[in-house]
C-alpha positions in Angstrom: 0.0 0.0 0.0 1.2 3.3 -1.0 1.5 6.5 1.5 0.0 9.3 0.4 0.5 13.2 2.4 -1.6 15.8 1.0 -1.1 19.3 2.3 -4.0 21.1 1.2 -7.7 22.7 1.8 -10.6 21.7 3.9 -13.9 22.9 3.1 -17.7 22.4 3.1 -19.5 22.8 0.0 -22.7 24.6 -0.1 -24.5 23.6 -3.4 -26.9 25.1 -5.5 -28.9 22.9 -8.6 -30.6 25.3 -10.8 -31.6 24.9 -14.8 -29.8 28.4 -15.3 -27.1 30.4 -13.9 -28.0 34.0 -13.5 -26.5 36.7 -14.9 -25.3 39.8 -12.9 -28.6 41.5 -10.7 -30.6 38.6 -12.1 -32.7 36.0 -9.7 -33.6 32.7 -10.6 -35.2 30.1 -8.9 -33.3 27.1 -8.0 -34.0 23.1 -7.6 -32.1 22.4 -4.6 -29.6 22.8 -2.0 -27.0 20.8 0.2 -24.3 21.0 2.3 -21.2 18.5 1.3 -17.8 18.0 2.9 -15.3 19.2 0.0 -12.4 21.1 -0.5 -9.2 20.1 -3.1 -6.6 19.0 -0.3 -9.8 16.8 1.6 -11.2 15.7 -1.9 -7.7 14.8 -3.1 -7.5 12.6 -0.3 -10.6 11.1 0.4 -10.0 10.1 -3.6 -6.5 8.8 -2.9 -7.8 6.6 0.1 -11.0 5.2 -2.0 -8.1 3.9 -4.1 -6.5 2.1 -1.7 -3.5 4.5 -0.7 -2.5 4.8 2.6 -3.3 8.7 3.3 -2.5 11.5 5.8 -4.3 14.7 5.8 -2.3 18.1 6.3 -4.6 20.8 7.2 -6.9 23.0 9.2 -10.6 23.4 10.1 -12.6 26.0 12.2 -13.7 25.1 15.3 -17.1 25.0 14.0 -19.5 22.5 13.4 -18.5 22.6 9.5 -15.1 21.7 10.7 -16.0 18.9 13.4 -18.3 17.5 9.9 -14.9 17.4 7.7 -13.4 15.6 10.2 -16.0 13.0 10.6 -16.0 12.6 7.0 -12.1 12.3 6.5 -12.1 9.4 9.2 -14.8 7.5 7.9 -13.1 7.6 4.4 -9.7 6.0 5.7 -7.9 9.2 5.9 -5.5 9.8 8.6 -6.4 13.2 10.3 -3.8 13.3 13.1 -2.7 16.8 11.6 -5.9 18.0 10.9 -6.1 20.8 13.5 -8.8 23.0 14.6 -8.0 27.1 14.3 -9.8 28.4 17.7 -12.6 31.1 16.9 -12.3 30.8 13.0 -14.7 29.8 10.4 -14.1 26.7 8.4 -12.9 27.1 4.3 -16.4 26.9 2.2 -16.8 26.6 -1.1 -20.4 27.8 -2.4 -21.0 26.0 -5.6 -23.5 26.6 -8.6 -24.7 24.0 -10.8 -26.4 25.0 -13.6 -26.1 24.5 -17.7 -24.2 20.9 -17.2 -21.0 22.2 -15.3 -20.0 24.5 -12.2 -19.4 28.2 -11.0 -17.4 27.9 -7.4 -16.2 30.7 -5.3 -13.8 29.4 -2.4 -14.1 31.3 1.0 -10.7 29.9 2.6 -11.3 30.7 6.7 -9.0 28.0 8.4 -7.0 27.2 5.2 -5.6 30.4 5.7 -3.3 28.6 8.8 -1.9 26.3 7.1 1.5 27.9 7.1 5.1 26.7 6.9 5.2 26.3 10.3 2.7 24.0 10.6 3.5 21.6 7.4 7.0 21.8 9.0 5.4 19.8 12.4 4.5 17.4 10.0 7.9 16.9 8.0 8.4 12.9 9.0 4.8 12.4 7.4 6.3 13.9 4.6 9.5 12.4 4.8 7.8 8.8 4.4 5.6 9.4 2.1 6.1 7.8 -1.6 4.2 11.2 -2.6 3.3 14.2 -1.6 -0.2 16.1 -3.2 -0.6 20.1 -2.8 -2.5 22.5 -4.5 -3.1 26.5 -4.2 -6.7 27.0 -1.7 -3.9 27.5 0.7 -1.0 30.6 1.0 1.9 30.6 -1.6 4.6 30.8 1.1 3.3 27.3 2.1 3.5 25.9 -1.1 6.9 27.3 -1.6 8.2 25.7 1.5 6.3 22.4 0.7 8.0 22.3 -2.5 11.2 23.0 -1.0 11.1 20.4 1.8 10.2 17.9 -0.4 12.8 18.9 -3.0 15.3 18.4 0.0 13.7 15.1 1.2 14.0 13.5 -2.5 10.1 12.6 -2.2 8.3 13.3 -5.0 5.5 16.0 -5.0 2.4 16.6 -7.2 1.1 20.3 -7.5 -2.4 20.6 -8.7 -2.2 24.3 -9.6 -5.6 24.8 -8.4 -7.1 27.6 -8.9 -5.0 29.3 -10.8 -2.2 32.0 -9.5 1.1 32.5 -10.8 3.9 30.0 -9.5 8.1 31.2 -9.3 10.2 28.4 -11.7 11.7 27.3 -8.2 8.3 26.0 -7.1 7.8 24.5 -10.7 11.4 23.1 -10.6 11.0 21.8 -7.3 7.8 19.7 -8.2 8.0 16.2 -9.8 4.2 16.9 -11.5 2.3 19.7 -12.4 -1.7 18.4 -13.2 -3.0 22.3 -14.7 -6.3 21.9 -16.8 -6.2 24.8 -20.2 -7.4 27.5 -17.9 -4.8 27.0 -15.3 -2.4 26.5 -17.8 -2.8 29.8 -19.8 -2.4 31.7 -16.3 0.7 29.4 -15.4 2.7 30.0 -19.1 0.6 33.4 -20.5 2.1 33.9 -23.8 3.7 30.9 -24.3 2.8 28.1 -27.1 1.4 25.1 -25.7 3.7 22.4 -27.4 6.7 24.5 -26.5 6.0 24.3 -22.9 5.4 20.8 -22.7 8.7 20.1 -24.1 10.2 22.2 -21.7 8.8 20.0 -18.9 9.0 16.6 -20.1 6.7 13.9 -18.1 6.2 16.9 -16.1 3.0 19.0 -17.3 -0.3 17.1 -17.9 -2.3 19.4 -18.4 -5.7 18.3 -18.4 -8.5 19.2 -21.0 -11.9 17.6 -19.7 -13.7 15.3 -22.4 -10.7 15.4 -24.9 -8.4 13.7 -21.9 -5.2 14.6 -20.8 -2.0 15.7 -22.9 1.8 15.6 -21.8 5.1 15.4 -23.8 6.5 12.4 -23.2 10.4 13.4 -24.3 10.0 12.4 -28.0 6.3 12.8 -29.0 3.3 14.8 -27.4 0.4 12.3 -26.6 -3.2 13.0 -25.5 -4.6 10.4 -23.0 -8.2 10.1 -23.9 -11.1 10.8 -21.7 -13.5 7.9 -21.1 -17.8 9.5 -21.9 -20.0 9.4 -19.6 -23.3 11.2 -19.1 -22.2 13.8 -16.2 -24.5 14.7 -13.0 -22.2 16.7 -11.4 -18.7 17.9 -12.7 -17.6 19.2 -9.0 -14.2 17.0 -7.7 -13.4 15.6 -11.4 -10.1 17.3 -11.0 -9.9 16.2 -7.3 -10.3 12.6 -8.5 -8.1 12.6 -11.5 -5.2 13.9 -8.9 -5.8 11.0 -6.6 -6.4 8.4 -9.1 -2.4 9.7 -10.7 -0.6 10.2 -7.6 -1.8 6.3 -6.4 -1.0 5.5 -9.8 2.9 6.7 -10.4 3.2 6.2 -6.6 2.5 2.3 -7.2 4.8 2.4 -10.2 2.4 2.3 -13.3 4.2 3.9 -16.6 2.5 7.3 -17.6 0.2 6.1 -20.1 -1.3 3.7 -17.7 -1.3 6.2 -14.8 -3.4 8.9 -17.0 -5.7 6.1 -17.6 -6.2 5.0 -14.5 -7.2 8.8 -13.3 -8.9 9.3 -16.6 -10.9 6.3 -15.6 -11.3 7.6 -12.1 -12.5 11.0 -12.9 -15.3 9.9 -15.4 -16.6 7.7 -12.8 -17.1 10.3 -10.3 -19.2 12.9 -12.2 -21.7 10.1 -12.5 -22.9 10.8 -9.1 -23.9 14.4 -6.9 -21.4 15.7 -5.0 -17.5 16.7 -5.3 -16.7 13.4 -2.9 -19.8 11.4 -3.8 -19.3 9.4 -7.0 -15.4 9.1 -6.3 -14.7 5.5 -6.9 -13.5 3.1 -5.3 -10.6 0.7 -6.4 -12.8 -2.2 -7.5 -15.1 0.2 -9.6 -12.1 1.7 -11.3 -10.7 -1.4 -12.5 -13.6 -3.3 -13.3 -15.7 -0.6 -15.1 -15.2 1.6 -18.7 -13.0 -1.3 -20.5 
């Protein structure tokens, strides 16, 4: 079994259904509402553990009933939340998500995401140290990311950046990362102004960028390739992303080539947005590999 640390975002999702998404001062009436546990760092996990990893959660909560919920959640998915800590008289992250026109509109309220600083990833550094991976992505502060990238740079453990959402990242933090996992939009922020083919030679088996139905496309040294997606009739689009993440890092951590990695996440990811909810249709290992042939 694989080990799996993911520094990374907590959050719970408050989800609107609605035939339309409104347009600025417009009302519409929607079909539904619920609350979720979520967040990219807890859905990267909670994907990760589904799929048999061995996973450790690096974060922060309010001390809020939202937060107490997360925790719950985390636990009874297999995910390891001895550094999961509660921020005293803070609000837990939320993520208040639209669903309308067959995808999603999210706008991410951080709260106790905000404290996951150096400081406190450092407490955790023999988690780190012994994991075959390490997951991070951006609903936390830069500096953190920076000094994750760094420490794992300096422990020789490889570390997968979903640069998610998008902000700009210095080459030392690209450098420093084994994989970078942007979809087009995040991409376009990351390398403005650059060709597409000419930065996925510069990073070799380094950039996949990811590019929803078409699949996923990465320069493997000699050629570029495009891993196709597998079709499915989507219910919900939120944690895709989230799931393709977990379903790679489990993959390359267990060995797989590339090809069969992107697959194997591809696979992942097209099973969850079968099913409501960003956690809710992630699959588990037996689904993956005995579905979508």
């Amino acid at each position: 079994m694989v080990k799996i640390a993911v520094v990374g975002s907590s959050s719970m999702d408050l989800v609107v259904t609605s035939e339309k998404r409104p347009a600025a001062g417009e009302t519409v009436l929607g079909e539904g509402f619920s609350t979720v546990p979520g967040g990219k760092g807890a859905n990267q996990a909670v994907a990760a553990a589904r799929l048999g990893a061995e996973v450790t959660m690096i974060g922060r909560v309010g001390d809020d009933v939202y937060g107490s919920t997360i925790l719950k959640n985390l636990n009874v998915n297999g995910v390891d939340t001895s550094y999961v800590e509660p921020v005293p008289d803070i609000a837990s992250g939320t993520a208040h998500i639209t669903l309308a026109e067959g995808d999603n509109s999210i706008i991410v309220v951080k709260g106790a995401n905000d404290w996951i600083t150096p400081d406190y990833v450092q407490k955790a550094s023999a988690v780190i140290k012994d994991a075959d991976i390490v997951m991070i992505q951006q609903e936390i502060p830069v500096e953190t990311v920076e000094y994750t990238a760094r420490l794992c740079k300096e422990l020789g453990i490889n570390l997968l950046l979903n640069p998610a959402p998008a902000r700009l990242l210095s080459e030392e933090v690209i450098e420093n990362a084994t994989y970078l996992t942007p979809n087009e939009h995040e991409c376009s922020v990351l390398f403005a102004g650059i060709n597409r083919t000419e930065v996925l030679k510069k990073y070799p088996n380094k950039l996949f960028i990811t590019e929803g139905e078409k699949g996923v496309r990465y320069f493997d040294g000699m050629i570029e390739k495009v891993i196709p997606s597998f079709l499915v009739k989507a219910v919900d689009t939120t944690g895709a992303g989230d799931t393709f993440n977990g379903a790679f890092a489990v993959a390359v951590a267990e060995g797989k080539s590339y090809e069969e990695s992107l697959k194997f996440a591809n696979k992942a990811a097209a099973i969850s947005v079968t099913k409501f909810g960003a956690q809710g249709g992630m699959p588990t290992r037996a689904e993956v590999e005995g579905s979508l042939t």
